[in-house]
C-alpha positions as a Markdown table, in Angstrom:
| # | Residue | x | y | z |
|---|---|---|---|---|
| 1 | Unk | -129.9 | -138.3 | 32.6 |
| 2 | Unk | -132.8 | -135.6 | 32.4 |
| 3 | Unk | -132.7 | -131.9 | 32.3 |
| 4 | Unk | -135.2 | -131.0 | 35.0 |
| 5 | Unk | -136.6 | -127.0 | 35.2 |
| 6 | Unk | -138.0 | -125.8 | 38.0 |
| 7 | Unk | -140.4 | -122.6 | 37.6 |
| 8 | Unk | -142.1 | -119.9 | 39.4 |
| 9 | Unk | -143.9 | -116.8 | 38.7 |
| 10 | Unk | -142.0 | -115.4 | 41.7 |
| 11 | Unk | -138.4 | -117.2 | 40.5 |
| 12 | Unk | -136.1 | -117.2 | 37.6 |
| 13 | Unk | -136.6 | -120.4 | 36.1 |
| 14 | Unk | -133.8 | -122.8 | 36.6 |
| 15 | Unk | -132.9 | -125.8 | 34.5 |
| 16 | Unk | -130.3 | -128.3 | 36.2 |
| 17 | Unk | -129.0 | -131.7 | 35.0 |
| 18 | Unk | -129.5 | -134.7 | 36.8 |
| 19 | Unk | -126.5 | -136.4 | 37.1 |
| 20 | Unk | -126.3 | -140.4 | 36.8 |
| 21 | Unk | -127.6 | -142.1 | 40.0 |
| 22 | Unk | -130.4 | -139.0 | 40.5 |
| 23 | Unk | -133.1 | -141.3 | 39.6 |
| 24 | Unk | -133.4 | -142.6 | 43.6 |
| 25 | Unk | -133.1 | -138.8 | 44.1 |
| 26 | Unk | -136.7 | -137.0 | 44.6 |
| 27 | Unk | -137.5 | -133.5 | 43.2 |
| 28 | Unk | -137.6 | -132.4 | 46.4 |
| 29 | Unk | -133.7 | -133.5 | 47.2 |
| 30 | Unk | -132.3 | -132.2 | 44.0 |
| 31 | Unk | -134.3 | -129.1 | 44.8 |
| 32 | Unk | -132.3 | -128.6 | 47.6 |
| 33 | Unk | -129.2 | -129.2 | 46.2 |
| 34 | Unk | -129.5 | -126.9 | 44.0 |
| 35 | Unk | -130.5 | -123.8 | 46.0 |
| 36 | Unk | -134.1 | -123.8 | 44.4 |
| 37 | Unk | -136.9 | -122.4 | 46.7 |
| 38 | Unk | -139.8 | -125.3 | 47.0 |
| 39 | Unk | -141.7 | -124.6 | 49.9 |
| 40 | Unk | -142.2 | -127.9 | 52.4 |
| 41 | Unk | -143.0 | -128.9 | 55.9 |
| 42 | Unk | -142.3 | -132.4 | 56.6 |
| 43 | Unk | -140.6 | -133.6 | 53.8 |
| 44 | Unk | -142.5 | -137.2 | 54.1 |
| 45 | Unk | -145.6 | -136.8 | 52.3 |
| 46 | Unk | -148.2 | -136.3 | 54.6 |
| 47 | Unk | -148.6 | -131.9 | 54.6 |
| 48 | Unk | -149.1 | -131.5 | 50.8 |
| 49 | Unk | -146.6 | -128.1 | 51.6 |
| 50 | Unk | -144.5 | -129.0 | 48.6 |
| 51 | Unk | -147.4 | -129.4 | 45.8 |
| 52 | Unk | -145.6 | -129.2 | 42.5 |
| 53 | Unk | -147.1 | -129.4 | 38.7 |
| 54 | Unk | -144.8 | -131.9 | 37.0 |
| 55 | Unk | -145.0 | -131.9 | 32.9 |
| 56 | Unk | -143.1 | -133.7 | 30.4 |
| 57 | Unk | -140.6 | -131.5 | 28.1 |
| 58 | Unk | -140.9 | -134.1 | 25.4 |
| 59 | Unk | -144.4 | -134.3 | 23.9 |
| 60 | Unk | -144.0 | -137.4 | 22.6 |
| 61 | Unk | -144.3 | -138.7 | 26.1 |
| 62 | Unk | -147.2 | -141.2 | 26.1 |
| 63 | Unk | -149.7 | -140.2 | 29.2 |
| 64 | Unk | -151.9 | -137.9 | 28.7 |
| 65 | Unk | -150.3 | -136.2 | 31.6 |
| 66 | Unk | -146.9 | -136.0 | 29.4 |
| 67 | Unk | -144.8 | -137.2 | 31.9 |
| 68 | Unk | -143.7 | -140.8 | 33.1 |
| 69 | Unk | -142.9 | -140.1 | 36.4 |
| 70 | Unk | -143.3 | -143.2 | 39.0 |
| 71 | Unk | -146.8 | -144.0 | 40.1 |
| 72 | Unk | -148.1 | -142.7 | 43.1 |
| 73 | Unk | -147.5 | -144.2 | 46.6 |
| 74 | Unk | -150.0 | -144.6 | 48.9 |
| 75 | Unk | -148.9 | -141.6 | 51.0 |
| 76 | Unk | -149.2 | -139.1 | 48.0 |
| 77 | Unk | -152.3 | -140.5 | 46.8 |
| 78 | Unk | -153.8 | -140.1 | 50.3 |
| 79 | Unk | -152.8 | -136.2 | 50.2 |
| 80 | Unk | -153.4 | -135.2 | 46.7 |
| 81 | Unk | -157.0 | -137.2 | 47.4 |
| 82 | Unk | -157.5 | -135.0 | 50.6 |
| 83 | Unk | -156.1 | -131.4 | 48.6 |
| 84 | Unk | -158.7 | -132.4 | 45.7 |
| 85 | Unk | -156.1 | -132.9 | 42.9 |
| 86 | Unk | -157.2 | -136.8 | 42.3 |
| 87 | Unk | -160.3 | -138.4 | 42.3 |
| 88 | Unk | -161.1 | -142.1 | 43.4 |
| 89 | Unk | -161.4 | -143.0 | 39.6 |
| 90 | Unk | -158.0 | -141.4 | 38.7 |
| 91 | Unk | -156.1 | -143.8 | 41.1 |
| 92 | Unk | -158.4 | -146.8 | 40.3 |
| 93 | Unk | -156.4 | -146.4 | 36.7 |
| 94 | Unk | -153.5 | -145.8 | 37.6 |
| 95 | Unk | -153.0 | -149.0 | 38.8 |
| 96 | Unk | -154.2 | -150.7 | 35.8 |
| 97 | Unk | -152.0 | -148.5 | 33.5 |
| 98 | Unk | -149.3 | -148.0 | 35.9 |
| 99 | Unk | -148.9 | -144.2 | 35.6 |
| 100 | Unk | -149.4 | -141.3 | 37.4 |
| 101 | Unk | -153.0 | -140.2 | 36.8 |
| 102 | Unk | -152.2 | -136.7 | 37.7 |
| 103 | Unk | -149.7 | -133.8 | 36.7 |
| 104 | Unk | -149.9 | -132.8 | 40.6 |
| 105 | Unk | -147.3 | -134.1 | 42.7 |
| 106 | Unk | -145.7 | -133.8 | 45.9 |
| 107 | Unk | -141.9 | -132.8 | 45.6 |
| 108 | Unk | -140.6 | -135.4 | 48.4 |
| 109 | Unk | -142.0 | -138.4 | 47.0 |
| 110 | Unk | -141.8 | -137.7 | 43.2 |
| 111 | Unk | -138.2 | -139.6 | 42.0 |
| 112 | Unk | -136.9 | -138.5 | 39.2 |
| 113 | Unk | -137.2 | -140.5 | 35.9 |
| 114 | Unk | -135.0 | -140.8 | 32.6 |
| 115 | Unk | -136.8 | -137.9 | 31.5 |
| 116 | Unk | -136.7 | -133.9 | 30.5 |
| 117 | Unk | -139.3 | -132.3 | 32.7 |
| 118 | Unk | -140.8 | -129.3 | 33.8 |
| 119 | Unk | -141.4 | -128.5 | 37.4 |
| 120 | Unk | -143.7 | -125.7 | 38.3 |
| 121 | Unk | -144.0 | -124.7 | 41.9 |
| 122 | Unk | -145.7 | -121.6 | 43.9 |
| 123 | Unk | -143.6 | -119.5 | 45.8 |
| 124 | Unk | -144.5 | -117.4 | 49.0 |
């Protein structure tokens, strides 16, 4: 299971493991569990509150966004479209390649992969 690190300027940066089953668990959730301070509103992703920058730890990922993270759903592409983090071409792809086009994500609808990554998130 992945060691996932959450950072903030405002934040120690905190690394926690995902234990087995996590990967049904969103960023958001283990978040949560884990006392880390991720700002969000409605927790179904339609606010955009809990905008997160998700790369991969391992550089040998193989998207150019370095991490391999589930692709969007139609929720998160609708917000992401709406904050100006994705274009129309962006999510045209990613349904051919069936990636995430994007290293923006929303915390609540991001599940978490078989993968080390890094979670960078603004604090108020």
């Amino acid at each position: 299971m992945p060691n996932i690190t959450f950072s903030s300027p405002m934040h120690k940066d905190k690394t926690i493991y995902a234990v087995a089953g996590s990967h049904t668990q969103t960023i958001l959730k283990l978040a949560k569990e884990n006392h880390v301070p991720i700002d969000f509103s409605c927790g179904d992703g339609e606010c955009g509150t809990c905008l997160v920058k998700v790369s991969s730890v391992d550089k040998s990922s193989h998207n150019k966004y370095g991490h391999m993270g589930g692709p969007l759903n139609v929720r998160e592409v609708a917000v992401l479209k709406d904050m100006g983090k994705i274009k129309q071409a962006q999510i045209e792809q990613m349904y051919v390649d069936d990636l995430p086009p994007t290293e923006w994500r929303l915390a609540c609808q991001y599940i978490v992969r078989d993968e080390d990554i890094l979670v960078e998130y603004p604090s108020r």
